[in-house]
C-alpha positions in Angstrom: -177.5 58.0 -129.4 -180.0 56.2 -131.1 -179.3 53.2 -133.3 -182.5 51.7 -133.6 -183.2 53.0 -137.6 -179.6 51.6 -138.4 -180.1 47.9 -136.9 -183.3 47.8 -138.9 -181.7 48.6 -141.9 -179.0 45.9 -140.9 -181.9 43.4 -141.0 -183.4 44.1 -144.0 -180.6 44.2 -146.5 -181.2 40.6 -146.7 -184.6 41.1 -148.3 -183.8 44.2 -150.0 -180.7 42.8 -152.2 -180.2 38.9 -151.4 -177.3 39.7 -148.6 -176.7 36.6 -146.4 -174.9 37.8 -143.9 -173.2 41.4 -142.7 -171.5 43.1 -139.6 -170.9 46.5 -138.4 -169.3 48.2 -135.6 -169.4 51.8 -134.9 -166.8 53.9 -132.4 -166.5 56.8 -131.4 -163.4 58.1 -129.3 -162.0 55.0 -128.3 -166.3 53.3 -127.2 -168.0 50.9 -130.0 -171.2 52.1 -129.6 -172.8 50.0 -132.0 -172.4 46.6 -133.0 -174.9 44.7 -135.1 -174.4 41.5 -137.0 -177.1 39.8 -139.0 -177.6 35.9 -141.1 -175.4 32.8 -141.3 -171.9 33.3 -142.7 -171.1 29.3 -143.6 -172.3 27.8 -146.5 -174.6 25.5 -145.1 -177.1 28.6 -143.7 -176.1 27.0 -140.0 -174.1 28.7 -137.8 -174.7 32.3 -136.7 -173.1 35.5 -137.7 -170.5 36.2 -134.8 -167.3 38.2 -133.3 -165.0 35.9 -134.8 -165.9 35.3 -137.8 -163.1 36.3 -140.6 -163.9 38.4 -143.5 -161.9 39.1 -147.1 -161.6 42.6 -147.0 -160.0 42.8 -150.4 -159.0 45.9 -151.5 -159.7 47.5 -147.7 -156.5 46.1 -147.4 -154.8 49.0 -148.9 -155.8 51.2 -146.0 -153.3 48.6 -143.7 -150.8 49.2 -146.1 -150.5 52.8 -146.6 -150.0 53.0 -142.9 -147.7 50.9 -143.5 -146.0 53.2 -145.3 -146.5 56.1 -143.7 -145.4 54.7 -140.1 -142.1 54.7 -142.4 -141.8 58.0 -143.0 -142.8 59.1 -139.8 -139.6 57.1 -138.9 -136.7 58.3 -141.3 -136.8 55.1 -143.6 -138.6 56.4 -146.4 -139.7 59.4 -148.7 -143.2 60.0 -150.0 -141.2 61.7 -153.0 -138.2 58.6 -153.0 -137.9 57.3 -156.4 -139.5 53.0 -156.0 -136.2 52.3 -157.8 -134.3 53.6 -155.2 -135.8 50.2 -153.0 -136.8 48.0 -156.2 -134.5 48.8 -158.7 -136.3 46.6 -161.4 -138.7 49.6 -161.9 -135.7 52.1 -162.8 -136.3 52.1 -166.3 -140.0 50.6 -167.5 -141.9 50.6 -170.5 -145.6 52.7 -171.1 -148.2 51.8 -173.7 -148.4 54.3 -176.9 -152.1 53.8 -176.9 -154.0 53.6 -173.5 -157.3 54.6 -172.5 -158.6 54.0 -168.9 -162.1 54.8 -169.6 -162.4 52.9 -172.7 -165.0 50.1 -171.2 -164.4 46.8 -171.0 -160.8 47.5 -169.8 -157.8 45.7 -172.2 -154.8 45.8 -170.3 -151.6 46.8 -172.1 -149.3 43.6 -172.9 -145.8 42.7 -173.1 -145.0 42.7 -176.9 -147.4 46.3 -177.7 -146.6 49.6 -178.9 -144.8 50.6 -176.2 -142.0 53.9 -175.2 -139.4 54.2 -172.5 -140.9 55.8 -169.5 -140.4 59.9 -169.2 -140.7 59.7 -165.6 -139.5 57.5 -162.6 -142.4 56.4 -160.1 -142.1 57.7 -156.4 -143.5 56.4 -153.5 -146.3 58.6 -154.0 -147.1 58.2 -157.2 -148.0 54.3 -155.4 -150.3 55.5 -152.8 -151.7 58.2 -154.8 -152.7 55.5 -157.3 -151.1 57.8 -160.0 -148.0 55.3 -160.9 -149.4 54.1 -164.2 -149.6 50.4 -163.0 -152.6 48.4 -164.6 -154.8 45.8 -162.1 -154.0 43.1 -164.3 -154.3 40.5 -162.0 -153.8 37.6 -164.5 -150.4 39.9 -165.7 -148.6 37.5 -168.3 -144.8 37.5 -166.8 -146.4 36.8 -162.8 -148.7 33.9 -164.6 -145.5 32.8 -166.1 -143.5 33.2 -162.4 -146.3 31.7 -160.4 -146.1 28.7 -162.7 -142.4 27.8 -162.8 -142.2 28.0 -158.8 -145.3 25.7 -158.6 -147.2 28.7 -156.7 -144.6 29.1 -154.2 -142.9 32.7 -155.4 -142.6 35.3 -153.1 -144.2 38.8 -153.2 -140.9 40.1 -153.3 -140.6 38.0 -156.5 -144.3 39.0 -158.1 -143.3 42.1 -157.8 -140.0 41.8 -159.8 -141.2 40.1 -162.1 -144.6 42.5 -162.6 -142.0 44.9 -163.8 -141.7 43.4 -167.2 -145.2 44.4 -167.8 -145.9 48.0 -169.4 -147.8 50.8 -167.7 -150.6 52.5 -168.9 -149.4 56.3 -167.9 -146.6 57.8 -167.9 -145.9 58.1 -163.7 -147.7 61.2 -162.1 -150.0 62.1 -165.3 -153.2 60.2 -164.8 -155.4 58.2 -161.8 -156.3 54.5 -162.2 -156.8 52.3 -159.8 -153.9 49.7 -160.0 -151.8 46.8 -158.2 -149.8 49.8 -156.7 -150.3 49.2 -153.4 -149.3 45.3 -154.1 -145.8 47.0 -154.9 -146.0 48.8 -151.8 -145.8 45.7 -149.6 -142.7 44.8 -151.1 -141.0 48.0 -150.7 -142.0 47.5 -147.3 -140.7 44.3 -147.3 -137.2 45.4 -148.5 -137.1 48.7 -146.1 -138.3 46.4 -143.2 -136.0 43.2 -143.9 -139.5 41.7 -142.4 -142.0 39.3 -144.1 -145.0 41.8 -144.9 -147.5 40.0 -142.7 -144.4 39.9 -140.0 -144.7 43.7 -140.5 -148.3 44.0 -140.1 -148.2 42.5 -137.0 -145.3 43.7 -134.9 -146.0 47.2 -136.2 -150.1 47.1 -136.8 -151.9 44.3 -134.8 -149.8 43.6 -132.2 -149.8 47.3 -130.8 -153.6 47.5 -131.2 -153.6 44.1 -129.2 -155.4 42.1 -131.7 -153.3 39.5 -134.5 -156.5 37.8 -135.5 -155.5 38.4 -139.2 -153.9 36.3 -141.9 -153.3 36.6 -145.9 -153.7 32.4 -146.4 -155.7 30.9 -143.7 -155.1 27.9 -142.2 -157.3 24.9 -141.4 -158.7 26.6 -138.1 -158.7 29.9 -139.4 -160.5 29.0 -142.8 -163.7 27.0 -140.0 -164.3 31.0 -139.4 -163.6 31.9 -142.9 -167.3 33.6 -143.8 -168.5 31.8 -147.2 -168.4 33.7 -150.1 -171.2 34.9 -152.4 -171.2 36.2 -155.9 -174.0 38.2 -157.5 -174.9 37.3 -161.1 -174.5 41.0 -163.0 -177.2 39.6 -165.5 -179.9 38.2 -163.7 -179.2 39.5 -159.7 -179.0 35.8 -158.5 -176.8 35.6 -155.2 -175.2 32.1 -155.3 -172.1 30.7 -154.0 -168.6 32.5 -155.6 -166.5 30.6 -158.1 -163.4 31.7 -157.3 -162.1 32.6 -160.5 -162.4 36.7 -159.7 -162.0 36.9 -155.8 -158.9 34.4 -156.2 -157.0 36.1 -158.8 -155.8 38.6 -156.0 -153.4 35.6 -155.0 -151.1 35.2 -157.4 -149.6 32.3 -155.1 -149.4 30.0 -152.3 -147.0 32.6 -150.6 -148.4 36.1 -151.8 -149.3 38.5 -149.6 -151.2 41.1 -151.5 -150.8 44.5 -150.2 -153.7 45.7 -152.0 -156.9 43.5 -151.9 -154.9 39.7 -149.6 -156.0 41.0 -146.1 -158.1 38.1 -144.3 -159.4 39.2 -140.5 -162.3 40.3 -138.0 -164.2 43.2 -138.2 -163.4 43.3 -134.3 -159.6 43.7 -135.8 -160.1 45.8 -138.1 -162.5 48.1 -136.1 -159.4 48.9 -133.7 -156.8 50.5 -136.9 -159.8 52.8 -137.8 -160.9 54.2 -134.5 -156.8 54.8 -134.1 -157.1 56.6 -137.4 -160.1 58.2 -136.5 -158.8 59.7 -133.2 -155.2 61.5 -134.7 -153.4 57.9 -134.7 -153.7 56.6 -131.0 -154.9 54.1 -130.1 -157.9 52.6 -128.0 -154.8 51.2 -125.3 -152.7 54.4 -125.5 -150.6 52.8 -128.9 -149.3 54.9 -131.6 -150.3 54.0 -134.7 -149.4 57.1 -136.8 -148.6 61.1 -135.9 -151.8 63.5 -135.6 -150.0 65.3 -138.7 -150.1 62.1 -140.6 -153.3 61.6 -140.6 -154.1 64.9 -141.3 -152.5 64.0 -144.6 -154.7 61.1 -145.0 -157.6 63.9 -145.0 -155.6 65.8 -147.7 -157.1 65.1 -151.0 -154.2 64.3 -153.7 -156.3 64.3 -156.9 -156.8 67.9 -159.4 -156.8 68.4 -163.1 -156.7 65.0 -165.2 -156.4 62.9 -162.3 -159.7 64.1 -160.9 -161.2 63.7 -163.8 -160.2 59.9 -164.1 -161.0 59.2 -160.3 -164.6 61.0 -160.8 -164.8 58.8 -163.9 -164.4 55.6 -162.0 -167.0 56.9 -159.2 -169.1 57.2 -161.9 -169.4 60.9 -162.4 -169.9 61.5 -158.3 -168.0 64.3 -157.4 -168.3 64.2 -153.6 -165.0 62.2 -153.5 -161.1 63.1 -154.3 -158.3 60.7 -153.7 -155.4 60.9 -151.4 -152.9 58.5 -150.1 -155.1 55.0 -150.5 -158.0 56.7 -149.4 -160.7 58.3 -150.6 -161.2 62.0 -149.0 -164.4 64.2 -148.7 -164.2 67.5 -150.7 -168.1 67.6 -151.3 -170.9 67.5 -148.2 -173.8 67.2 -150.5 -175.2 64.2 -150.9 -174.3 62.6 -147.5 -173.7 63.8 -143.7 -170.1 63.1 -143.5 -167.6 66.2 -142.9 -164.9 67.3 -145.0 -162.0 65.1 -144.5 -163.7 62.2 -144.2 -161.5 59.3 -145.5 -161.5 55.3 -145.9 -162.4 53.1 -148.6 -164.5 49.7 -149.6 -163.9 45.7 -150.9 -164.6 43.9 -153.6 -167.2 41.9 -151.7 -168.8 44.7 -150.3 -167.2 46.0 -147.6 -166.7 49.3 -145.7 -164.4 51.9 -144.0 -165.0 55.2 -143.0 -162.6 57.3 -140.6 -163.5 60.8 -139.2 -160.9 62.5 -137.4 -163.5 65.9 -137.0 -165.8 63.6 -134.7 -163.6 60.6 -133.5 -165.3 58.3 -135.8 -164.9 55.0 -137.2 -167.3 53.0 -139.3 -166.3 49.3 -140.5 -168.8 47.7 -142.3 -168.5 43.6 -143.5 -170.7 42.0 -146.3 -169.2 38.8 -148.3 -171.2 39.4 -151.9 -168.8 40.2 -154.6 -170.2 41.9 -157.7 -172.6 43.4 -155.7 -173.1 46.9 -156.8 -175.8 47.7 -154.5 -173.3 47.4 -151.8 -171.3 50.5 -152.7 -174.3 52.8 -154.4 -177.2 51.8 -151.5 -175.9 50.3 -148.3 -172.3 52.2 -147.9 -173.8 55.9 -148.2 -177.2 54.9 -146.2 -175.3 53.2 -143.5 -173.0 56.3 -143.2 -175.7 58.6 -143.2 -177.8 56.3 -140.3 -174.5 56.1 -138.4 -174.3 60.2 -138.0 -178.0 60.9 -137.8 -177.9 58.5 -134.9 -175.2 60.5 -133.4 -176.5 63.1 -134.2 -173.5 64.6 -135.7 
């Protein structure tokens, strides 16, 4: 193995697109053998890019909760095809917009008080991690504004949710792929199947066993010292300055959210040990089970065909080396790129990125802390996959 060409593309993202800071970890059955971090990750430009330093993975959060999920199924105490109602029954009967278009661009999000009909289907649990429910990823949605509001911040996610019910879907349930706040709704059905906070779940059922609870959804005053500074990229004139907030904070709809989809706060360390599980048939590093061999396998399993192919190509921008399966997105093309068939993982707002290859045993995870930065996902993700195998010579 031979990593040399990948740590010197590590060091010169910053002059190539404006990246501050970045880490990546490699492993490969159980071994990191790679681990390269680069910059300063506080604001000031001061302190050194280390081990501990905390990263937003935003929505690589959704990969922690569909194994959230599908540790429940594994266990008897949920079906993929269970109707959501049968655990939140506020979605038994919801509205969907006449008149939606998900690749009309810029995006209008259907509101409460439009053309709307009485849904023909019911969602199922797999229509949430499929992305296929009909949910929109309106993250300033007008009855949670209205909840957040009247409890001063302090609702619940088990409330959100209810209350994100009120809004319409875009799709009818099943017929069409957009990405969405589904996964959100899947922490609280795992809250309700769990009777456990969904942070409590996390980390008796996730960190714990892979013997590392350095995570969190709202920091506290030591963890937010090793919180890495955010960075926003202007989409107009490429300036990287510091982040406003208004985008990357909309994900937290309060003070006591925990968003199952984009609210996950932790180490690339951390993180690095759920994707080599994943990457070697769901055991861990220490001998844990995360997940069954066969459920993984199903996590290589594209869902997408037909319509819903089309809309998932349509958001990757016409690639077609990608379907989409449960949270993940799953290699059904080897052009373009040196990953296998099967391949599966997914990225952040803010640039970051996770690959898991159960062929080869594995795991790539991949921290930057630029949102907006588009570069991230068309340059650095696919060139620091395609480094990662060509040193491994797989």
């Amino acid at each position: 193995m031979n990593f040399n060409a990948l740590t010197e593309y590590l060091d010169s993202i910053e002059k190539q697109y404006g990246i501050p800071y970045c880490d990546c970890a490699v492993t490969y059955r159980h071994n990191t053998v790679f681990r390269h971090m680069t910059g300063r990750y506080d604001a000031a430009g001061s302190k050194p890019t280390n081990i501990s330093v905390l990263y937003r993975l935003f929505y690589g959060t959704k990969i922690a909760a569909c194994v959230c999920v599908m540790q429940m199924v594994e266990r008897g105490k949920l079906g993929l095809y269970d109707e959501l109602s049968k655990y939140l029954p506020e979605f038994s009967v919801m509205k969907v917009a006449d008149n939606f278009d998900y690749h009309v661009v810029p995006t209008v999000w259907p509101q409460i008080g439009d053309p709307c009909h009485i849904a023909h289907r019911s969602i199922r649990i797999i229509d949430l991690l499929t992305m296929s429910a009909g949910f929109t990823y309106d993250t300033s949605a007008q009855s949670v504004v209205e909840l957040s509001k009247a409890t001063g911040r302090k609702a619940s996610t088990r409330d959100c949710i209810r209350a994100l019910a009120k809004m319409p879907l875009m799709y009818e349930p099943g017929g069409h792929w957009a990405y969405s706040l589904a996964h959100d709704v899947l922490a609280a059905v795992i809250e309700v199947v769990s009777g456990r906070r969904y942070s409590d779940y996390l980390r008796e059922n996730i960190f714990a066993p892979l013997g590392d609870e350095d995570f969190c959804f709202h920091p506290d005053a030591s963890m937010a010292q090793r919180l890495g500074h955010l960075y926003s990229k202007d989409r107009i004139t490429g300036a990287i300055g510091d982040d406003d907030g208004v985008y990357s904070g909309s994900f937290s709809f309060t003070d006591e959210y925990e968003s199952g989809g984009a609210g996950l706060i932790t180490t690339v360390s951390a993180y690095s040990k759920l994707i080599d599980a994943l990457s070697c048939g769901g055991t861990a590093y220490n001998g844990a089970r995360i997940l069954s061999p066969e459920t993984v396998e199903l996590f290589a399993t594209p869902y997408t065909s037909g319509a819903t192919q089309e809309d998932f190509t349509f958001f990757r921008r016409k690639r077609i080396d990608y379907a989409y399966g449960l949270g993940v997105r799953v290699r059904v093309n080897e052009a373009d790129g040196r990953s296998p068939l099967g391949e599966f993982g997914w990225d952040g707002a803010a640039g970051s990125y996770f690959l898991v290859d159960p062929k080869n045993g594995l795991g790539i995870v991949y921290a930057q802390h630029v949102m907006g930065c588009i570069e991230a996902f068309d340059n650095i993700h696919p060139t620091v996959r395609d480094l990662v195998y060509e040193a491994m010579e797989l």
